[in-house]
C-alpha positions as CSV (number, residue, x, y, z in Angstrom):
1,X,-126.6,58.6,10.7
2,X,-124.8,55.4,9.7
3,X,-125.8,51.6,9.5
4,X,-122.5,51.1,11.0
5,X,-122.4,53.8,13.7
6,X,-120.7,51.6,16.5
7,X,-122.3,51.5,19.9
8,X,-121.5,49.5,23.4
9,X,-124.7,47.7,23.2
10,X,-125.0,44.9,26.6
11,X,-121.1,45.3,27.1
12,X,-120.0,44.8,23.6
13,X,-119.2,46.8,20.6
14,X,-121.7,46.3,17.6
15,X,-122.8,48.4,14.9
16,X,-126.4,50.0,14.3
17,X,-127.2,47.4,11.4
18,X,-126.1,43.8,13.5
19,X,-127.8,45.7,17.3
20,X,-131.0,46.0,14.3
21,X,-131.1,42.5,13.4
22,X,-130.2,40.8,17.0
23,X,-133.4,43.2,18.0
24,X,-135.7,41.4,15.3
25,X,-134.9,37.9,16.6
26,X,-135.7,39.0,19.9
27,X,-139.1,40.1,19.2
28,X,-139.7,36.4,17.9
29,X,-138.1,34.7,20.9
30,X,-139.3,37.3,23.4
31,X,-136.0,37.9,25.7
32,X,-133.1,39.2,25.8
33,X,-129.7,37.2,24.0
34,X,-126.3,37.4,26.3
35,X,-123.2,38.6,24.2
36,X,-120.2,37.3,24.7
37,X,-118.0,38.4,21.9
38,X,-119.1,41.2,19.8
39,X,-117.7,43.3,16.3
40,X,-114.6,45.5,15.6
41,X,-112.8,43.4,17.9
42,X,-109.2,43.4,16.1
43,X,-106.3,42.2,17.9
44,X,-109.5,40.1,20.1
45,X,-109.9,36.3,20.6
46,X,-106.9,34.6,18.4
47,X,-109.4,31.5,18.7
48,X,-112.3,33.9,16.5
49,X,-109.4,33.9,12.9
50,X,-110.5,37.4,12.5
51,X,-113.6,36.5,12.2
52,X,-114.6,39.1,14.9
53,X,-112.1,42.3,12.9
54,X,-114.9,44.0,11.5
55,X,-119.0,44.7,11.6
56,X,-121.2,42.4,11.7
57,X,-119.9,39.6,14.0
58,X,-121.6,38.4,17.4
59,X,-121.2,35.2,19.9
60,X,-123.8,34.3,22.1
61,X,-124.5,32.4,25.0
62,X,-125.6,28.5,24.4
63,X,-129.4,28.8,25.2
64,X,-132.5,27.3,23.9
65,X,-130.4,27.0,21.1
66,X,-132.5,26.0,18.2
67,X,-134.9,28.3,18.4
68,X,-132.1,30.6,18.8
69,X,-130.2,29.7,15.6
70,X,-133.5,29.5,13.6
71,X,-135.0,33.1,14.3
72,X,-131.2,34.5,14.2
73,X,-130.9,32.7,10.2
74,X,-134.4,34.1,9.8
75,X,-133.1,37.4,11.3
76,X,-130.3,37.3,8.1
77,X,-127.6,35.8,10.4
78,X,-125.1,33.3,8.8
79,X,-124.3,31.2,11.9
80,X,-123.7,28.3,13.7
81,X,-123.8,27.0,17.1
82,X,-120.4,26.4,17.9
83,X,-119.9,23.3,20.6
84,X,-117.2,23.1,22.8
85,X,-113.8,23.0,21.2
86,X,-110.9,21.9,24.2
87,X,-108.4,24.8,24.3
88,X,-110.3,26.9,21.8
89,X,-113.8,27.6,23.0
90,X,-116.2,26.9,24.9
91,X,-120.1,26.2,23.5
92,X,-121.5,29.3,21.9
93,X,-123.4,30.7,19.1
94,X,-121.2,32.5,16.3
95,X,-122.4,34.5,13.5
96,X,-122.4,36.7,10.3
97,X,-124.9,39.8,9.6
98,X,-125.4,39.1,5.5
99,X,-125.0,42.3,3.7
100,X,-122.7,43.9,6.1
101,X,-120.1,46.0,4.2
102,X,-117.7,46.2,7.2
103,X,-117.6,42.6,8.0
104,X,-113.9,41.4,7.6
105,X,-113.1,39.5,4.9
106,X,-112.9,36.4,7.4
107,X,-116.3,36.7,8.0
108,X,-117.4,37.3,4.5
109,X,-115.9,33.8,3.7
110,X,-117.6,32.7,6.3
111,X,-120.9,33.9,4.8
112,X,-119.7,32.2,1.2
113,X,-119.8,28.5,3.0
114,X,-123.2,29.0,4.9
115,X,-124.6,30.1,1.4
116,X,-123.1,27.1,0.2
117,X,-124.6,24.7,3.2
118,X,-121.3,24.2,5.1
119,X,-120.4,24.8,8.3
120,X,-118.0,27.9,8.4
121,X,-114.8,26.0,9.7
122,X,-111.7,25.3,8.1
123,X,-112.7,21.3,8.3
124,X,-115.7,23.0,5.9
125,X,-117.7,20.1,7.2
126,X,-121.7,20.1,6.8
127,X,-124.5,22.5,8.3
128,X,-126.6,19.8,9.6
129,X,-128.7,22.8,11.4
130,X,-132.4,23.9,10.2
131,X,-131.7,26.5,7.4
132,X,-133.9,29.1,5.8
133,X,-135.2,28.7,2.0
134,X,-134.1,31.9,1.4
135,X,-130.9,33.3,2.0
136,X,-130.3,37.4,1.6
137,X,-128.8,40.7,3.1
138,X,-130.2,42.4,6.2
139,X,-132.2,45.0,4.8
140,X,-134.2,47.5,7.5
141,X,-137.1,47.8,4.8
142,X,-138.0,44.2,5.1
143,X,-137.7,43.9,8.7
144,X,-141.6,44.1,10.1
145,X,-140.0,44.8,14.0
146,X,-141.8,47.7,15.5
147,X,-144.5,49.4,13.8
148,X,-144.3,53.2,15.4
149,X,-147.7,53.8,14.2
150,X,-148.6,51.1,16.6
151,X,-146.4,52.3,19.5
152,X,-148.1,55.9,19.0
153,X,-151.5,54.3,19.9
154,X,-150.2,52.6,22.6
155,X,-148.3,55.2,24.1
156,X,-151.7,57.6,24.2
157,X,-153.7,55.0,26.1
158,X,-154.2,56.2,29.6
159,X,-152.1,53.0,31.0
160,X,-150.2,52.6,27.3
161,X,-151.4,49.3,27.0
162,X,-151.0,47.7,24.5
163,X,-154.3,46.4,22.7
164,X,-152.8,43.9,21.3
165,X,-150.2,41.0,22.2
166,X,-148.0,41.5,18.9
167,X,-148.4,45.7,20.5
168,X,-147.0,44.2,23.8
169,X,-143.8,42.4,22.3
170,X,-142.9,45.8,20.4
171,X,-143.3,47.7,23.4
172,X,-140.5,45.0,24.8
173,X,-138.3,45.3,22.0
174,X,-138.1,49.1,22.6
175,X,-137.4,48.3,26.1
176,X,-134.9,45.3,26.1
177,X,-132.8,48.2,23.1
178,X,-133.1,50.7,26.0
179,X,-131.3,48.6,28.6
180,X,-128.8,47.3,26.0
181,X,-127.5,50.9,25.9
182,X,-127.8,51.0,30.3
183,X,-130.8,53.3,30.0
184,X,-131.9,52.5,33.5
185,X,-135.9,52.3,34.4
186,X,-135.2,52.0,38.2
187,X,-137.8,48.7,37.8
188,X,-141.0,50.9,37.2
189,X,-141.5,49.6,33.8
190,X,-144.3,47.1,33.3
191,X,-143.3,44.7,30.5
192,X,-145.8,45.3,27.3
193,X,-146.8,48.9,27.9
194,X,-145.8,52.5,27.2
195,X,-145.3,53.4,31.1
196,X,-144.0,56.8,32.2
197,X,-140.7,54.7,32.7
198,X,-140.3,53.5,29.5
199,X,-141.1,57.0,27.8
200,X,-139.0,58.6,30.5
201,X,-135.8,56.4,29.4
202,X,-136.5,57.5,25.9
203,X,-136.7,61.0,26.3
204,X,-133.3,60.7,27.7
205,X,-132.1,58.6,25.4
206,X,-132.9,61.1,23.0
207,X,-131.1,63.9,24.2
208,X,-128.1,61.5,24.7
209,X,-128.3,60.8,21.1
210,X,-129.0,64.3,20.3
211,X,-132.2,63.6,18.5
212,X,-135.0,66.0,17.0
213,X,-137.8,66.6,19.5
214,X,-141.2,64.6,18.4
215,X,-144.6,66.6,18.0
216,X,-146.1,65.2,20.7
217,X,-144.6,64.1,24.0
218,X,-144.0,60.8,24.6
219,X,-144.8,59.7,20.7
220,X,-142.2,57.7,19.2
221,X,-141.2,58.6,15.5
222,X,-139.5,56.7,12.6
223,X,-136.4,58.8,13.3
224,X,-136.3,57.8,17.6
225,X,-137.3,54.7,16.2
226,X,-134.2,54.8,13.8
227,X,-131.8,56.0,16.8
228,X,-132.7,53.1,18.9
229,X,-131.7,50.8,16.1
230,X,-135.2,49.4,15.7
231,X,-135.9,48.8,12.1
232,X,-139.5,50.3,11.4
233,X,-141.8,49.3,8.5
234,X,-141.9,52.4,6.9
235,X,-138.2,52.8,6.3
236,X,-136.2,52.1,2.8
């Protein structure tokens, strides 16, 4: 399996490594992010400069917006939000997975000037938005976003509830990667637990993938973990 095994993920075309990292932010901001543009996109928006020709590139809606950009930077994002241009674009939030190898090389300028505290146009103006310390690669090893251990306990609970409220926002980050690939839970999932509907949707998910079997039923694994495009702790 590949980093940059593409998928339709919400109704756009991303790769395993950016659907990863869009997942961590979402466990900090707790809800699911609307895509508007996504990656491998050639011949796409002329307005994007290529931008959007290879992995690693996403737009997304303009909401809550700087809490948005700061877990997305923190999530190893180069971005921006992007406010309305007439005849060009409309408000939006564009970024750059750092450290993906099949980003085009517009993009990987594009990374070069948010390393360098500028703002990714051709104006090369400024980033006057909050910025992280530390700038680096994605890298699934350093991404605490589900621990499986953790989703094993919950998931042999009677009611799979979570014991804890960090359990209850992994549970949702399983779930919210579920419906980005239309795995449909026909509403019976309770948001923060290990339901019959959540494990339902990834035992079929599973076979979709073509995934080994787990030892026990309804026990998630670093591999279905892997296949979900959920980062766990214990990977390299």
């Amino acid at each position: 399996m590949s980093m940059y095994e593409r998928f339709t993920f919400r109704g756009a075309t991303l790769d395993r490594m950016t659907i990863a990292a869009l997942l961590c932010a979402e466990k900090r901001l707790g809800y699911s992010m609307t895509i508007i543009q996504g990656s491998y996109n050639r011949g796409g928006v002329g307005a994007s400069g290529g931008t959007h020709d290879g992995g690693g590139a996403v737009d997304l809606v303009w909401f809550d917006i700087r809490r948005k950009n700061r877990q997305l930077r923190k999530a190893n994002f180069a971005g921006w939000p992007r406010r309305t241009l007439p005849g060009e674009w409309s408000r939006h939030w564009h970024g750059i997975l750092i450290g993906n190898d099949k980003a085009s090389p517009e993009a990987k300028d594009q990374v070069r000037a948010y390393r360098n505290g500028r703002d990714g146009l051709a104006s090369n103006g400024p980033d006057t938005w909050w910025r992280p310390k530390k700038i680096g690669p994605f890298r699934y090893g350093k991404r605490d976003c589900v621990s499986w251990r953790r989703l094993n306990r919950i998931a042999k609970h009677p009611k799979g509830m979570a014991f804890m409220p960090s359990g209850a926002r992994q549970v949702e980050v399983v779930a919210r990667s579920l419906r980005g690939f239309n795995m449909d839970m026909q509403g019976r999932h309770r948001a923060g637990r290990m339901d019959k509907a959540l494990i339902d949707a990834i035992h079929r998910f599973r076979r979709i993938r073509h995934v080994g079997e787990t030892e026990v039923e309804g026990i998630l694994t670093p591999k279905v973990c892997y296949e979900l495009c959920i980062p766990t702790v214990e990977e390299d």
